[in-house]
C-alpha positions in Angstrom: -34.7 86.8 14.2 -35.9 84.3 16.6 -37.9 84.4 19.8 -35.8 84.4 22.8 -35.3 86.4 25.5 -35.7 90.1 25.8 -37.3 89.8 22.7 -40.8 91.8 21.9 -43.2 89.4 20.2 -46.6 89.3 18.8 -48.6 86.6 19.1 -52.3 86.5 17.0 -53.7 82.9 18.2 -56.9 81.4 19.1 -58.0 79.7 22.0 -60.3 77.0 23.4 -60.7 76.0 26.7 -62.1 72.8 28.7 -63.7 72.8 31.5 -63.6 68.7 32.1 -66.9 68.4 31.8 -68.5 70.1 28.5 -65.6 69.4 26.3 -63.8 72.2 24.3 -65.2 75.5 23.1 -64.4 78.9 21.7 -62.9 81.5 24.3 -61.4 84.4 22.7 -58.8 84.8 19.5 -56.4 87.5 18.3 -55.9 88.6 15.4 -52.9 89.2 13.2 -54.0 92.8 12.3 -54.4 93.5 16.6 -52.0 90.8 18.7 -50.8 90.5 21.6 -47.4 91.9 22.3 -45.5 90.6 25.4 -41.3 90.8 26.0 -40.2 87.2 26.4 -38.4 86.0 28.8 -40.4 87.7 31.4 -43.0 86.2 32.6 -45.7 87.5 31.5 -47.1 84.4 29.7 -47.6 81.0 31.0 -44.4 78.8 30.9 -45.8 76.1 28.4 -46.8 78.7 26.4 -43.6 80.5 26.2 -41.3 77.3 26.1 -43.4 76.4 23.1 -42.7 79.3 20.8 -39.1 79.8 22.0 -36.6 79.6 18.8 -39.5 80.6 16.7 -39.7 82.8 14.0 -41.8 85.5 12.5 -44.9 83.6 10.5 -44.6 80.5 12.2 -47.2 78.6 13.7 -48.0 76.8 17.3 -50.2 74.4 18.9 -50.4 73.9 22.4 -52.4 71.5 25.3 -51.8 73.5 28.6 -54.0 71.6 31.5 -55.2 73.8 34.4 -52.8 72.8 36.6 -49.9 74.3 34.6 -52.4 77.1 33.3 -54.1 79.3 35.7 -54.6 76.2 38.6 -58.3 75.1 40.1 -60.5 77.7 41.1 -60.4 78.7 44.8 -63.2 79.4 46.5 -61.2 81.3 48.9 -60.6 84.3 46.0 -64.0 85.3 46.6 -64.3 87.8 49.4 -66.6 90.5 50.2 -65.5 94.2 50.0 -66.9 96.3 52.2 -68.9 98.9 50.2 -67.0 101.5 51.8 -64.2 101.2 49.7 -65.7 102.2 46.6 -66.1 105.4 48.0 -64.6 108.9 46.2 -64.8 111.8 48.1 -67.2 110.7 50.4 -69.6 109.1 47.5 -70.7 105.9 46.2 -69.3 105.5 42.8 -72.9 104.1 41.4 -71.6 103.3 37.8 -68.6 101.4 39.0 -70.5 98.6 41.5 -72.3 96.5 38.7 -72.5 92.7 38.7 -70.3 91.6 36.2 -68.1 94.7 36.3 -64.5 93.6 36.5 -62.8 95.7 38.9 -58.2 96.3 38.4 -58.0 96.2 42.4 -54.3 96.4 44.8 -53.6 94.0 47.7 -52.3 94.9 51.0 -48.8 94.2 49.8 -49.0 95.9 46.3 -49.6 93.1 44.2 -51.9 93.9 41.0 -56.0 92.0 41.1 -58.7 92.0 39.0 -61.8 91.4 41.0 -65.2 90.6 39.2 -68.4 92.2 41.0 -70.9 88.4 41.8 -73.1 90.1 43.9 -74.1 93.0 46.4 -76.0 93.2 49.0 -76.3 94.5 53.0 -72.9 92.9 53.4 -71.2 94.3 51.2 -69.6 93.9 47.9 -69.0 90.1 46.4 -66.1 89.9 44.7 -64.5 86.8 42.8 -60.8 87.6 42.5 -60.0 84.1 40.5 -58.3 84.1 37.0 -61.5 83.7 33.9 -59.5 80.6 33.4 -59.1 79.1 37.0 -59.9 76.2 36.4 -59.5 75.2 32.9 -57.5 72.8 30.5 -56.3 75.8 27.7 -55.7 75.1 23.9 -53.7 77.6 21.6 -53.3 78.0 18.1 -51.8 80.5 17.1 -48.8 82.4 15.0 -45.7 84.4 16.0 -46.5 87.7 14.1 -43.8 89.5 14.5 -40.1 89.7 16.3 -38.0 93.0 17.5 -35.2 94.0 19.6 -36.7 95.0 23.3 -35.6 98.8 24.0 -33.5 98.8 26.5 -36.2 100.8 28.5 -38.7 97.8 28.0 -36.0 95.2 29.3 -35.3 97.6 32.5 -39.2 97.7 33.2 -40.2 94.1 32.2 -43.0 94.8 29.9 -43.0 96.1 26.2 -44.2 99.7 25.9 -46.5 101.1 23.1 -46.1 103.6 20.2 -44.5 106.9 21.3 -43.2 104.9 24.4 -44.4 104.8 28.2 -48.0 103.3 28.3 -49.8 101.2 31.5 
C-alpha cells in the first residue's frame, strides 16, 4: 500500500527549524512507537510535506527543506491581540488556573474557525495573546519515516480527519 489519498498514515519524523539568523536546531521529534497519524489528502499537513511522501510506502524514509514561506509564513504582529479579561470568565468567575503566561489557550473566532492563542502577558488591559503558529516564521527541516499505511473508514473520509481507537475522538 502506498500513500495517497484518503489514506491514514503515520508519520514518526524529526524536526529542525531555522530561524535565519541562529542556524538550525532541534524542535520536537516523533517517535515510531507514538506518531503522528493524519488522512492524506486532506489538508491537514503542509503541502511540501505531503507531496513529498505521496507514493510512499510503509518503512520508507523522507527528507524535506520547507522555507517559511511555504511552511507556516512570517510572523504577524497583527496575531497578537488583547482579550479582554472578561472572557475567561465561567459563571461569573475568573478562571485563575487557566490565565498563565505561557498557557496556550484552543480559542474560536467570530466566524468558527479553530485558534490556539498563547497567554504573553496580562495586565490592567487585559489579556495578551499571540495567536501566531510556534513556527511563524521559520525555515522547517523533516526527517522522518512513513510508519504505517491503512484504508480511511469511510467515517474518517466523510469527517476529514482520522479517528482514534474505538472510533469518534476530538
Amino acid at each position: 500500500m502506498i500513500v495517497e489519498k484518503n489514506k491514514v498514515v503515520a508519520l514518526s519524523y524529526e524536526l529542525h527549524v531555522d530561524d535565519g539568523e541562529t542556524g538550525k536546531i532541534f524542535f520536537e521529534s516523533v517517535s515510531k512507537e507514538k506518531p503522528f497519524y493524519f488522512l492524506f489528502g486532506t489538508g491537514s499537513i503542509l503541502p511540501k510535506l505531503e507531496e513529498v511522501i505521496e507514493g510512499k510506502s510503509a518503512g520508507e524514509g523522507f527528507e524535506v527543506f520547507i522555507d517559511y514561506e511555504n511552511a507556516y509564513g512570517d510572523y504577524d504582529e497583527s496575531k497578537r491581540v488583547i482579550v479582554p479579561k472578561s472572557n475567561f470568565k465561567e459563571d461569573g468567575k475568573k478562571q485563575k488556573e487557566l490565565l498563565k503566561v505561557g498557557k496556550v489557550i484552543p480559542m474560536q473566532d467570530d466566524q468558527g474557525n479553530q485558534l490556539r492563542g498563547e497567554i504573553i502577558k496580562i495586565d490592567y488591559k487585559g489579556v495578551h495573546m499571540d495567536f501566531n503558529s510556534p513556527l511563524a516564521g521559520l525555515d522547517l527541516y523533516f526527517k522522518g519515516e512513513i510508519v504505517s499505511i491503512r484504508e480511511a473508514d469511510p467515517e474518517e473520509i466523510d469527517h476529514g480527519h482520522v479517528h482514534g481507537p474505538g472510533g469518534h475522538q476530538h
